[in-house]
DSSP file (Angstrom, degrees, kcal/mol; ACC not computed):
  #  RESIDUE AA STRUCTURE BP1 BP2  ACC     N-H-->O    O-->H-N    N-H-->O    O-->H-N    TCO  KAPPA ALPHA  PHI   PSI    X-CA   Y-CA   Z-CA
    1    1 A X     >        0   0    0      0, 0.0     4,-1.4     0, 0.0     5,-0.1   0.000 360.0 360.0 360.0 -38.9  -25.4  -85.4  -58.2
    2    2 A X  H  >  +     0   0    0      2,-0.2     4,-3.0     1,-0.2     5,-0.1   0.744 360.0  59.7 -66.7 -30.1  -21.6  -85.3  -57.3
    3    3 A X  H  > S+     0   0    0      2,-0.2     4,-2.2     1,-0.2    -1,-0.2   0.883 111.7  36.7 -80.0 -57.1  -22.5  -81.6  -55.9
    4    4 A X  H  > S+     0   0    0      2,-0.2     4,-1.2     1,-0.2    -2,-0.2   0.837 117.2  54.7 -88.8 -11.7  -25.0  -83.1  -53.3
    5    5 A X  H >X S+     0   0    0     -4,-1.4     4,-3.5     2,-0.2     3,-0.7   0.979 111.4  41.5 -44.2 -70.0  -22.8  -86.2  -52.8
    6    6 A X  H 3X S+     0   0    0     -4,-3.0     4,-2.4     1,-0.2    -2,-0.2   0.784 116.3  51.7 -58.2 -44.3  -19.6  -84.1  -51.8
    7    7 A X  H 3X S+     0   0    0     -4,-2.2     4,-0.8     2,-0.3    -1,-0.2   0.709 109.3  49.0 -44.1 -56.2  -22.2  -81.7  -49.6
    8    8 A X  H <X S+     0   0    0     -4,-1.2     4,-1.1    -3,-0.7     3,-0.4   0.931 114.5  52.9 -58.5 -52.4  -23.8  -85.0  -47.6
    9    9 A X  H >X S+     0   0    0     -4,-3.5     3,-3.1     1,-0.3     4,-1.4   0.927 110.2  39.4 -64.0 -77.3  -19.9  -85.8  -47.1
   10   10 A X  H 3X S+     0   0    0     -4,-2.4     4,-2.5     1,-0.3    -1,-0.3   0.650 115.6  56.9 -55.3 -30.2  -18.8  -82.5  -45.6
   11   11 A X  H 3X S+     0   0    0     -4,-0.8     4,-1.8    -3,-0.4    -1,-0.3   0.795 109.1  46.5 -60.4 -45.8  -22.2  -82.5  -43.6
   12   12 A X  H <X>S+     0   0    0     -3,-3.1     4,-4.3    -4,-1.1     5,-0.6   0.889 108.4  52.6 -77.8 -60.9  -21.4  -85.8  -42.1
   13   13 A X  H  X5S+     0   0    0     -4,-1.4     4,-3.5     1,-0.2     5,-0.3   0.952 111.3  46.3 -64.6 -43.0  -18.1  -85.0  -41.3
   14   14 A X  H  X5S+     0   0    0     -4,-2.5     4,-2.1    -5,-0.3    -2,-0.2   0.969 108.8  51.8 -58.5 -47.3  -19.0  -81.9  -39.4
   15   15 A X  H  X5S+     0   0    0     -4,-1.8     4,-2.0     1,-0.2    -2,-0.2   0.838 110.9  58.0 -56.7 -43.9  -21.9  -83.5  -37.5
   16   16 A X  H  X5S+     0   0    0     -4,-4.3     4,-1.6     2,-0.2    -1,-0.2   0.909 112.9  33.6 -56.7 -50.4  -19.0  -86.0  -36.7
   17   17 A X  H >X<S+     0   0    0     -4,-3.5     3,-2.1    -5,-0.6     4,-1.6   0.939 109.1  66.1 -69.0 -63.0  -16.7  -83.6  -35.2
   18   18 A X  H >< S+     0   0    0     -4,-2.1     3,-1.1     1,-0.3    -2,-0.2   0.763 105.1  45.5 -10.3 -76.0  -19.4  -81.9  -34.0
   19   19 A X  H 3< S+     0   0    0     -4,-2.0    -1,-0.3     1,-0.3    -2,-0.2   0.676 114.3  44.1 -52.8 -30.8  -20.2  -84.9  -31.7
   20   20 A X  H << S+     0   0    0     -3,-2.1    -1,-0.3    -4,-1.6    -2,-0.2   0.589  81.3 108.4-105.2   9.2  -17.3  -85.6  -30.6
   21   21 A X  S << S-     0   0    0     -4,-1.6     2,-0.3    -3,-1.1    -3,-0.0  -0.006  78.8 -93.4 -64.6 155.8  -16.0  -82.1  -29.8
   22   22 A X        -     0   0    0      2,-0.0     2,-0.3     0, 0.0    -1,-0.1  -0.711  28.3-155.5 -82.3 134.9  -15.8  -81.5  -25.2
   23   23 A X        -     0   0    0     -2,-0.3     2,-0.5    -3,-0.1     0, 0.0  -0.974  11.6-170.7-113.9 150.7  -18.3  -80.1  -23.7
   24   24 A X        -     0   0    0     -2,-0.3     5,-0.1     2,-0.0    -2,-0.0  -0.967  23.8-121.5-119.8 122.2  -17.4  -78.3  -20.2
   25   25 A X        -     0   0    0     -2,-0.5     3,-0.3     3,-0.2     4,-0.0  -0.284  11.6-129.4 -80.3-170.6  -19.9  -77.1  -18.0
   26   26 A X  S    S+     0   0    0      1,-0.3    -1,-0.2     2,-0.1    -2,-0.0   0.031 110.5  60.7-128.8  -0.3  -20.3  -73.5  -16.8
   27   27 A X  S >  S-     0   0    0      1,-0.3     3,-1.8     3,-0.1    -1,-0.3   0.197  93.6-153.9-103.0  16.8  -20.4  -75.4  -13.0
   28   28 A X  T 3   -     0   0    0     -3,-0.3    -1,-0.3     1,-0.3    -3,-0.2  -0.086  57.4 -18.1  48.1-144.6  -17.2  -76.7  -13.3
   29   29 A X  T 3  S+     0   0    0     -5,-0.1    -1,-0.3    -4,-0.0    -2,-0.0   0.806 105.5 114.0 -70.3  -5.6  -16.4  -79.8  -11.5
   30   30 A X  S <  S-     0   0    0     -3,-1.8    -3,-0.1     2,-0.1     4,-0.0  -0.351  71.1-117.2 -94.8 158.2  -19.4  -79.4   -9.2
   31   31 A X        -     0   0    0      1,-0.1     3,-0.2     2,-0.1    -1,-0.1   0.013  14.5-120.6 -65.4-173.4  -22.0  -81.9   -9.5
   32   32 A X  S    S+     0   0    0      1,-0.1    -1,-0.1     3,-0.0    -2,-0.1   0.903 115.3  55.1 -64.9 -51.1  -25.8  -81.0  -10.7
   33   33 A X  S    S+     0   0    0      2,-0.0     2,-0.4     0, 0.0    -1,-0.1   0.378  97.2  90.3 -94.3  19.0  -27.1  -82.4   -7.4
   34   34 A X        -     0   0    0     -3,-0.2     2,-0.3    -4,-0.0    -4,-0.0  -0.770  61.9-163.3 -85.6 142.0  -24.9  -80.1   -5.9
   35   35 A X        -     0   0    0     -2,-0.4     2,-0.2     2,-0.0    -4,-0.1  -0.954  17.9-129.0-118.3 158.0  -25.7  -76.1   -4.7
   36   36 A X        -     0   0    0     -2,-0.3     2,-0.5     2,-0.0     0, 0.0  -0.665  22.7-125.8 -82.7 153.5  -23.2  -73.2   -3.9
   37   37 A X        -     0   0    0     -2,-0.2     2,-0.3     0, 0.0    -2,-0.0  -0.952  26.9-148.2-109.5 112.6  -23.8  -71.4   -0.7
   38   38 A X        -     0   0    0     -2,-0.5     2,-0.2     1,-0.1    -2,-0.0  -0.448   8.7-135.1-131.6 105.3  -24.1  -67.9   -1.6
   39   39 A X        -     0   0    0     -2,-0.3     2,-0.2     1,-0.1    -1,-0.1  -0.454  23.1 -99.5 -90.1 167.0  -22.9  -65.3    0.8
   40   40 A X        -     0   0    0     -2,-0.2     3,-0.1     1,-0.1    -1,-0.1  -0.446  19.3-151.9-100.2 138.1  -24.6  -62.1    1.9
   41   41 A X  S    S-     0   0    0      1,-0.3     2,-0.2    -2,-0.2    -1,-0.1   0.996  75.6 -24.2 -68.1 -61.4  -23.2  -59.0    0.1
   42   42 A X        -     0   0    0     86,-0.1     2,-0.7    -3,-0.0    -1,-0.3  -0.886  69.6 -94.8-151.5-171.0  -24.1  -56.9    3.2
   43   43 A X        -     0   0    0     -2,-0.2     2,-0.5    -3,-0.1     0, 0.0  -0.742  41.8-134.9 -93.2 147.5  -26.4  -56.8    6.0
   44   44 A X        -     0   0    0     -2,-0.7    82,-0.1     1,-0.1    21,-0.1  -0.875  19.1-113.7-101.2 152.8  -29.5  -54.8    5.3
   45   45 A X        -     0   0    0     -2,-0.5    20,-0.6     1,-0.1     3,-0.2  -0.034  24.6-123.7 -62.2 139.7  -30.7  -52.3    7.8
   46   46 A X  S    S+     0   0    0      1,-0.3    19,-0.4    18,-0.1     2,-0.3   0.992 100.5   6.9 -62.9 -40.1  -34.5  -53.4    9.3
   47   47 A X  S    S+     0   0    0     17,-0.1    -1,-0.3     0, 0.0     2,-0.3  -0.995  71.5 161.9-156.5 146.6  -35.5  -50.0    8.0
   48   48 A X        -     0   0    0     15,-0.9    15,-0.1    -2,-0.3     2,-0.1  -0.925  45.9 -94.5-152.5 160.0  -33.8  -47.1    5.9
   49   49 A X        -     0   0    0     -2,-0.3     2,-0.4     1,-0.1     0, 0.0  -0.540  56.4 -96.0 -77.2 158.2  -35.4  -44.0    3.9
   50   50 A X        -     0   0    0     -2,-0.1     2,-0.2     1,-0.1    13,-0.1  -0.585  39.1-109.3 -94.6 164.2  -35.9  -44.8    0.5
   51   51 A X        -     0   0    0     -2,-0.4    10,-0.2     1,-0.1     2,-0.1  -0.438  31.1-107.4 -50.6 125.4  -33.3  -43.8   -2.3
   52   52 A X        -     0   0    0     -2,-0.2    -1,-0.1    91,-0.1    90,-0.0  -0.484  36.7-110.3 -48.1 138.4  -33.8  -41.4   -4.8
   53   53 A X        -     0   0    0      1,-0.1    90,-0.2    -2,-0.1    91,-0.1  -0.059  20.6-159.5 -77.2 158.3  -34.4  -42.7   -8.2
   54   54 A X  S    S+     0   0    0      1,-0.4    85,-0.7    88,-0.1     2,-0.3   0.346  70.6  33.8-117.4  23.8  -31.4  -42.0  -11.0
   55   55 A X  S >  S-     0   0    0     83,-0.2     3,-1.7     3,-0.1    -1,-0.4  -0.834  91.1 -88.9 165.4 146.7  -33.7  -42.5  -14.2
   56   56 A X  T 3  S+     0   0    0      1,-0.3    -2,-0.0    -2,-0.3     0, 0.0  -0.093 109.8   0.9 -67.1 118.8  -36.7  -42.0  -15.5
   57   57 A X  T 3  S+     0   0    0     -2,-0.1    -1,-0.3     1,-0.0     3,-0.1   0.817  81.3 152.6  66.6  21.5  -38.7  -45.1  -14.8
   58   58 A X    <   -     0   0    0     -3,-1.7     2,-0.3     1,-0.1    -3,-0.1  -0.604  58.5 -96.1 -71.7 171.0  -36.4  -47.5  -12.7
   59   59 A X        -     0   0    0     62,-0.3    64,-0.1     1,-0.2    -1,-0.1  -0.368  47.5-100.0 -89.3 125.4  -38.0  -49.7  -10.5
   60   60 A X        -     0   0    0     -2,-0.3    -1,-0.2    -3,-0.1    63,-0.1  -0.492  39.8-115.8 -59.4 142.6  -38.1  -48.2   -6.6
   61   61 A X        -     0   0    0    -10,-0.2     2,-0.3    61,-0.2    63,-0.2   0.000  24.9-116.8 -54.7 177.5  -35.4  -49.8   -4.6
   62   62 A X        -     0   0    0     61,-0.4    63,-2.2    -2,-0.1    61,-0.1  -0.797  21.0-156.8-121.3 143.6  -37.0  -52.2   -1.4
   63   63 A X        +     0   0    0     -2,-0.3   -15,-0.9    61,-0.2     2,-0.3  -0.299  69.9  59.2-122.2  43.5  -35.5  -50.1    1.5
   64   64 A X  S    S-     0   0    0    -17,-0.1    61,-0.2   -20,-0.0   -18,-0.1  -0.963  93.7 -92.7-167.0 160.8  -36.0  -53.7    3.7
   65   65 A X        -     0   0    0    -20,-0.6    -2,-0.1   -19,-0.4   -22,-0.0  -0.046  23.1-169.8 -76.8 165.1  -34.9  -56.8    3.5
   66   66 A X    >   +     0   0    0     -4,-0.1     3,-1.3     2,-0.1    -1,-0.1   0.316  49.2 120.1-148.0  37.3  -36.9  -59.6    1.8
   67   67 A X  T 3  S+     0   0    0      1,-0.2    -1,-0.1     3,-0.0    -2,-0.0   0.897  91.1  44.9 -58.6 -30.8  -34.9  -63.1    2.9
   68   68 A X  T 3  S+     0   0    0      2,-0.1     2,-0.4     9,-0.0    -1,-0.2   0.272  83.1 103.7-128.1  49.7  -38.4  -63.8    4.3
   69   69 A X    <   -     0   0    0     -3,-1.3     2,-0.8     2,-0.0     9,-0.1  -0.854  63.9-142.6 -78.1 134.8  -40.8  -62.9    1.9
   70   70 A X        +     0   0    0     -2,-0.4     2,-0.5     7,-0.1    -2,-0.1  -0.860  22.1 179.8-114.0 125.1  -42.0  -65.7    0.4
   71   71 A X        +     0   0    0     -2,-0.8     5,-0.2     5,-0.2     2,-0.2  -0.902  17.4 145.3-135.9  96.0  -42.6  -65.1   -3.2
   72   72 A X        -     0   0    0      3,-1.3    -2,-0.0    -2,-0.5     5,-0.0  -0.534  69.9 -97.1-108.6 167.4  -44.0  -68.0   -5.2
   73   73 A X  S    S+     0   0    0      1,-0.2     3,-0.2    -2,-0.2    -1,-0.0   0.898 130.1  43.3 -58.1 -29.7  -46.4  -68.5   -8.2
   74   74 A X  S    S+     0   0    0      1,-0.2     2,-0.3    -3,-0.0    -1,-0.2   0.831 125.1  31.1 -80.6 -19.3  -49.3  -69.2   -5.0
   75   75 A X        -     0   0    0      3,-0.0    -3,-1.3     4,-0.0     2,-0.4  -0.791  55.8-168.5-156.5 107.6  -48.1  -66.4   -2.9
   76   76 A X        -     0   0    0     -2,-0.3    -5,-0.2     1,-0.2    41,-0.1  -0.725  17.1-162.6-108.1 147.2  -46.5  -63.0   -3.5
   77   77 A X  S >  S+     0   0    0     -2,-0.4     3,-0.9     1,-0.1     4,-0.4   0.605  82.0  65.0-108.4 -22.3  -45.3  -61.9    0.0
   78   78 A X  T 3> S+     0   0    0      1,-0.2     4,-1.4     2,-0.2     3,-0.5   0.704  86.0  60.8 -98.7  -6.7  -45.1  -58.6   -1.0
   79   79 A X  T 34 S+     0   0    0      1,-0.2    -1,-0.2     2,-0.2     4,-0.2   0.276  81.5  87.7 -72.5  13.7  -48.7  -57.6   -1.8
   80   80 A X  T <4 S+     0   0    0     -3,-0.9    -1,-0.2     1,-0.1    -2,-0.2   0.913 108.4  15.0 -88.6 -45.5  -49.3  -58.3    1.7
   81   81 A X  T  4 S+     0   0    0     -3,-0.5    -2,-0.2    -4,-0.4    11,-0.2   0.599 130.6  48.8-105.5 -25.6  -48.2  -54.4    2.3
   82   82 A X  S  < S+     0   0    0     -4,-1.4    13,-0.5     4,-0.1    -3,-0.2   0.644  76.2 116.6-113.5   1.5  -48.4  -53.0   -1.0
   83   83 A X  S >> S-     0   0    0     -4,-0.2     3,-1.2    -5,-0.2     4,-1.1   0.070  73.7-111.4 -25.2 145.6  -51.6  -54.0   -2.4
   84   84 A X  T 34 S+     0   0    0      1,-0.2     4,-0.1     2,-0.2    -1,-0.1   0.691 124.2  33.3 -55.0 -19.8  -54.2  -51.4   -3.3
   85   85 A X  T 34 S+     0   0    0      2,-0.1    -1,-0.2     3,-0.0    -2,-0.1   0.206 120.0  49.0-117.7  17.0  -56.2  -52.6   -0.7
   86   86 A X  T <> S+     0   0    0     -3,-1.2     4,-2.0    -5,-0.1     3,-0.2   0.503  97.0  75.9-137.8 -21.5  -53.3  -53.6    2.0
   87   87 A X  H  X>S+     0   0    0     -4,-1.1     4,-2.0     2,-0.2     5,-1.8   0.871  85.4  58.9 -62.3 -56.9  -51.2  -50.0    1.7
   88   88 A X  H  45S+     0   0    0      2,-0.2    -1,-0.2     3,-0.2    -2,-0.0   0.668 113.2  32.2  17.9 -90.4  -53.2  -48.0    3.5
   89   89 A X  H  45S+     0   0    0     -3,-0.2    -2,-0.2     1,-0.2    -1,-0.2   0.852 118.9  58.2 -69.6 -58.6  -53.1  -50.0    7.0
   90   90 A X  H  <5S-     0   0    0     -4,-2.0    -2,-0.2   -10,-0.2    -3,-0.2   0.697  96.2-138.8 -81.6 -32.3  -49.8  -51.0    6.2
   91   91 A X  T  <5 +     0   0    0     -4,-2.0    -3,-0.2     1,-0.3    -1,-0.2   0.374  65.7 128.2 102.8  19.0  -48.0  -47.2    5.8
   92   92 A X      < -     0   0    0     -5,-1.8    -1,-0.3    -6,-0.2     2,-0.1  -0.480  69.6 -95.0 -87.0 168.9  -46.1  -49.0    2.7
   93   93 A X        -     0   0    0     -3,-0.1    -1,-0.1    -2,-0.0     3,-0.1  -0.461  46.0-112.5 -71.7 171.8  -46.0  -47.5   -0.8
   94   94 A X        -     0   0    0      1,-0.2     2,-0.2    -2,-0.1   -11,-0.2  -0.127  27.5 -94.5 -77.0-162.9  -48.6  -48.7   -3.3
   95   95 A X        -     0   0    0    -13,-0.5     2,-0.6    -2,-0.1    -1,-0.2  -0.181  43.2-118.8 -91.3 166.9  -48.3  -50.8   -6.4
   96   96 A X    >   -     0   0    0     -2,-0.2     3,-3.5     1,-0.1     4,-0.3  -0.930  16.9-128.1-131.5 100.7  -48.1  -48.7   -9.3
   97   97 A X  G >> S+     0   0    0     -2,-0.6     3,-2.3     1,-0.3     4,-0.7   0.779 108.6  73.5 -30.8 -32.0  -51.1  -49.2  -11.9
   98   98 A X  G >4 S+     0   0    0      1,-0.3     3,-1.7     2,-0.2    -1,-0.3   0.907  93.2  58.3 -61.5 -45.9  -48.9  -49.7  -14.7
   99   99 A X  G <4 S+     0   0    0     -3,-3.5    13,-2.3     1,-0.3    -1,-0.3   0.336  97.8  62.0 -72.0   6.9  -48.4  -53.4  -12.7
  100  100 A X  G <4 S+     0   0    0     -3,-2.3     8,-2.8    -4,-0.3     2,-0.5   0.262  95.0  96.2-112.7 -15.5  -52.4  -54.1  -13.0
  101  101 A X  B <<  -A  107   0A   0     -3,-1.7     4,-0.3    -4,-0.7     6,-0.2  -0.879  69.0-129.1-130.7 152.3  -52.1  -54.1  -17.0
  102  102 A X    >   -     0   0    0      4,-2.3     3,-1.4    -2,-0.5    -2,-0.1   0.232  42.2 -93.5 -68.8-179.9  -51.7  -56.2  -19.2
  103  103 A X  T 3  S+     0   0    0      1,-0.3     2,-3.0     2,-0.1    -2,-0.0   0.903 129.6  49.2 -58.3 -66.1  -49.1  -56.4  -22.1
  104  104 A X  T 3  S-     0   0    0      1,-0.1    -1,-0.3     2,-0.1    -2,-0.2  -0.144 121.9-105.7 -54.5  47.6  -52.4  -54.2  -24.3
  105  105 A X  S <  S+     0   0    0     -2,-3.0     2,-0.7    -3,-1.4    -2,-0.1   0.642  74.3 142.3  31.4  31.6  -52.8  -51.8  -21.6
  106  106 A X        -     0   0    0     -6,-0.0    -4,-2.3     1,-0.0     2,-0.2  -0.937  53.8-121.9-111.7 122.6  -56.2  -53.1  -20.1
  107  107 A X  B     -A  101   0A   0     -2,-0.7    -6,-0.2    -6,-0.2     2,-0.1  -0.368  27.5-156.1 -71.8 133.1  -56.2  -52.8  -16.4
  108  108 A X        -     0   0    0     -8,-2.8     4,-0.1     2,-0.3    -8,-0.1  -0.360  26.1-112.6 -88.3 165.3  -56.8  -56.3  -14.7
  109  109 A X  S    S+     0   0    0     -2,-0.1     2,-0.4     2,-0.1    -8,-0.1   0.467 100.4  26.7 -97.2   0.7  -58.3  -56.8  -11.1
  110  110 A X  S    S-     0   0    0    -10,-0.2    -2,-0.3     1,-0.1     3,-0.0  -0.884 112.9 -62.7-134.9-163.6  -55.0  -58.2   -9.5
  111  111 A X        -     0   0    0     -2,-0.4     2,-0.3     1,-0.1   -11,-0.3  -0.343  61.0-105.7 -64.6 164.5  -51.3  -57.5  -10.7
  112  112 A X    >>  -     0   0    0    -13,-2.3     3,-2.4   -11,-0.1     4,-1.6  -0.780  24.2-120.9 -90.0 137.9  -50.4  -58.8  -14.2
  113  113 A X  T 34 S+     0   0    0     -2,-0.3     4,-0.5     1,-0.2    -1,-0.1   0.757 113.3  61.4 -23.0 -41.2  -48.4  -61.6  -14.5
  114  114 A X  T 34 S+     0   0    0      1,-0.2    -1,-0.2     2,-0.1   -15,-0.0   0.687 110.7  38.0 -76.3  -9.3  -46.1  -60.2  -16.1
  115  115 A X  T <4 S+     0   0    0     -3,-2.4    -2,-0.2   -16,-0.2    -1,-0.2   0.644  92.5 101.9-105.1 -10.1  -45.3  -57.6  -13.0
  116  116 A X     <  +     0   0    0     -4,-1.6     2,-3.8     1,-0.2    -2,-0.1   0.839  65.9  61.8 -35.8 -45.9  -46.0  -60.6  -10.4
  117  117 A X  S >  S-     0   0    0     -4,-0.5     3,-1.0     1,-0.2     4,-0.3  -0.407  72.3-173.3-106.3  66.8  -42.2  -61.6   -9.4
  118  118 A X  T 3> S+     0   0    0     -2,-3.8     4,-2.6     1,-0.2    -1,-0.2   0.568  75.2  66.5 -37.6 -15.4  -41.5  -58.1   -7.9
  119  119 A X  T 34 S+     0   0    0      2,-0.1    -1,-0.2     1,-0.1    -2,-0.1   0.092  85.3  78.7-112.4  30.9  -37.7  -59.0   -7.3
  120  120 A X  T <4 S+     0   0    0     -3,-1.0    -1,-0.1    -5,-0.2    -2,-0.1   0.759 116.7  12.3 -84.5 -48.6  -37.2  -59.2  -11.4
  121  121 A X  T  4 S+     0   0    0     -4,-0.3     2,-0.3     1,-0.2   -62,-0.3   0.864 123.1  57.2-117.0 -36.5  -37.1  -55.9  -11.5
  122  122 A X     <  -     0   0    0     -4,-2.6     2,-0.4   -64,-0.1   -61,-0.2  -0.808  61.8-166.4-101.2 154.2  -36.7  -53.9   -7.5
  123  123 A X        -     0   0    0     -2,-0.3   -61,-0.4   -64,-0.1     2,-0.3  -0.984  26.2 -87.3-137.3 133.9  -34.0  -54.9   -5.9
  124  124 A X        -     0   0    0     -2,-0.4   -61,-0.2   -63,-0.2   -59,-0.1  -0.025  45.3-121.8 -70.4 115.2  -33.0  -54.4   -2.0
  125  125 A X        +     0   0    0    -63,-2.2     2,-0.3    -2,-0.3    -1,-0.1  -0.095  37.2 168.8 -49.2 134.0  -31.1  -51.0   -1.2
  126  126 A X        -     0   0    0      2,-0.1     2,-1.0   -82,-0.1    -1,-0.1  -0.946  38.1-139.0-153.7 142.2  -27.8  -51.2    0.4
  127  127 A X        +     0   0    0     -2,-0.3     2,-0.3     2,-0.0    -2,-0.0  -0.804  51.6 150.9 -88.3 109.9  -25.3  -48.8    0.8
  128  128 A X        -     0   0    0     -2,-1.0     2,-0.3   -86,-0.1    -2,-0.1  -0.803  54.2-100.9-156.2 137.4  -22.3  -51.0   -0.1
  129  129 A X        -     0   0    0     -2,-0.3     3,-0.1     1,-0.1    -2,-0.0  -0.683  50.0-106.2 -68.0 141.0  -19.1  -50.4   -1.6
  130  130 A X        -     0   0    0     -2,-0.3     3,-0.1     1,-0.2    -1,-0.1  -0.190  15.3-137.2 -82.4 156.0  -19.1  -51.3   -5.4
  131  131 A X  S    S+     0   0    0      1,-0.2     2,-0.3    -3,-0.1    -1,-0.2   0.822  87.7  11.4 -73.7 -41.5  -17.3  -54.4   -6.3
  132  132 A X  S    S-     0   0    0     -3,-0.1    -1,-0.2     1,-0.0    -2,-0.0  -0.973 104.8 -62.1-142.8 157.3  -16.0  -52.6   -9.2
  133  133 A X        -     0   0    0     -2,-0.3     2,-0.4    -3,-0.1    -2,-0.1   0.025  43.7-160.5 -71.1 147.5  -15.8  -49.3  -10.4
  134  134 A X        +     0   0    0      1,-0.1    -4,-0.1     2,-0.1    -1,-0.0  -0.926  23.4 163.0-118.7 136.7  -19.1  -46.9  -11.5
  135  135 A X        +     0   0    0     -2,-0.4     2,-0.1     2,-0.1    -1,-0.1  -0.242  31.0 134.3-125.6   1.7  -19.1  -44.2  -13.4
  136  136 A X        -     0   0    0      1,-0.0     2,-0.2     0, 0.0    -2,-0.1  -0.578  38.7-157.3 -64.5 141.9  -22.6  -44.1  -14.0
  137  137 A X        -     0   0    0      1,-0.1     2,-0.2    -2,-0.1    -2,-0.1  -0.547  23.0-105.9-106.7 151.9  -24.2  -40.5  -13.6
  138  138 A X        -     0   0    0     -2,-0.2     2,-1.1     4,-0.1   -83,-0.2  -0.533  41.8-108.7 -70.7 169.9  -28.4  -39.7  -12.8
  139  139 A X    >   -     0   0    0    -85,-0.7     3,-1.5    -2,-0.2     2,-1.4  -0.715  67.9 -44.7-105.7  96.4  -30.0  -38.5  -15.5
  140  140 A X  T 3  S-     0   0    0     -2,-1.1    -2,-0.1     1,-0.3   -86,-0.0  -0.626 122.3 -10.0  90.8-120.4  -30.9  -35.0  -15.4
  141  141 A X  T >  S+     0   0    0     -2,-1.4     3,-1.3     2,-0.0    -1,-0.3   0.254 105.7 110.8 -86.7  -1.8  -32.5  -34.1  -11.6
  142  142 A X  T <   +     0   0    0     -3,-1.5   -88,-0.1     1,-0.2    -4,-0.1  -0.333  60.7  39.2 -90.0 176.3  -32.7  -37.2  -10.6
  143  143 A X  T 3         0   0    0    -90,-0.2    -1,-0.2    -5,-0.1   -91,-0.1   0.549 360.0 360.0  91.3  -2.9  -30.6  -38.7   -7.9
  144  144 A X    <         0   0    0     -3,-1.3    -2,-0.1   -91,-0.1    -1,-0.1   0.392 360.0 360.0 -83.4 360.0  -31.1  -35.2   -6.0
């Protein structure tokens, strides 16, 4: 009984600090109804060749910009050109089956959710000097 007494106490007393302990946000002073304005790293090119890949399955660079795609849950701006049925006409690459199935490998009739929000994973090519140093190598042939 003394055991689970002494135990409640010590419990208590953490929760107590616990509560009264600072918390700091990760925005600093600025408020919540506040935003940062985010400046552009570099300008991208209207149109560029695309990169060679440096590893075995990355995600293709976008070798164009995409400030004015609009890519929502209602509207992926980018199947508009890369569709299976939009590539064609458009001279873009396709979509890549792998993005038509689901998490148990059965192909769906539109992209999977999980591959919808195409700037998760490619990201827009810029030839930019790194912010900090790379040492990263390609893997193998690639990057040739």
């Amino acid at each position: 009984m003394k055991g689970k007494f002494v135990v409640s106490a010590l419990l208590a007393a953490f929760v107590s600090l616990a509560a009264f302990a600072e918390v700091t946000s990760l925005r600093g002073d600025q408020g919540i109804g506040e935003s940062n304005e985010v400046e552009a790293i570099k300008q991208v090119p209207k149109k560029q060749d695309r990169l060679a890949l440096d590893y075995v399955n990355q995600p293709p660079l976008i070798p164009h910009s995409t400030d004015q795609v609009q890519l929502n849950p209602s509207n992926n701006g980018c199947l508009e050109c890369h569709d299976v049925d939009k590539y064609r006409k458009s001279g873009a690459p396709r979509v890549s089956p792998t993005h038509y199935m689901d998490r148990d490998n059965k192909m769906l009739g539109d992209v999977a959710p999980r591959r919808y929000f195409c700037l998760q994973c490619h990201v827009t090519q810029v030839d930019a000097t790194p912010l900090v140093e790379n040492t990263f190598q390609p893997a193998g042939k690639f990057g040739q």
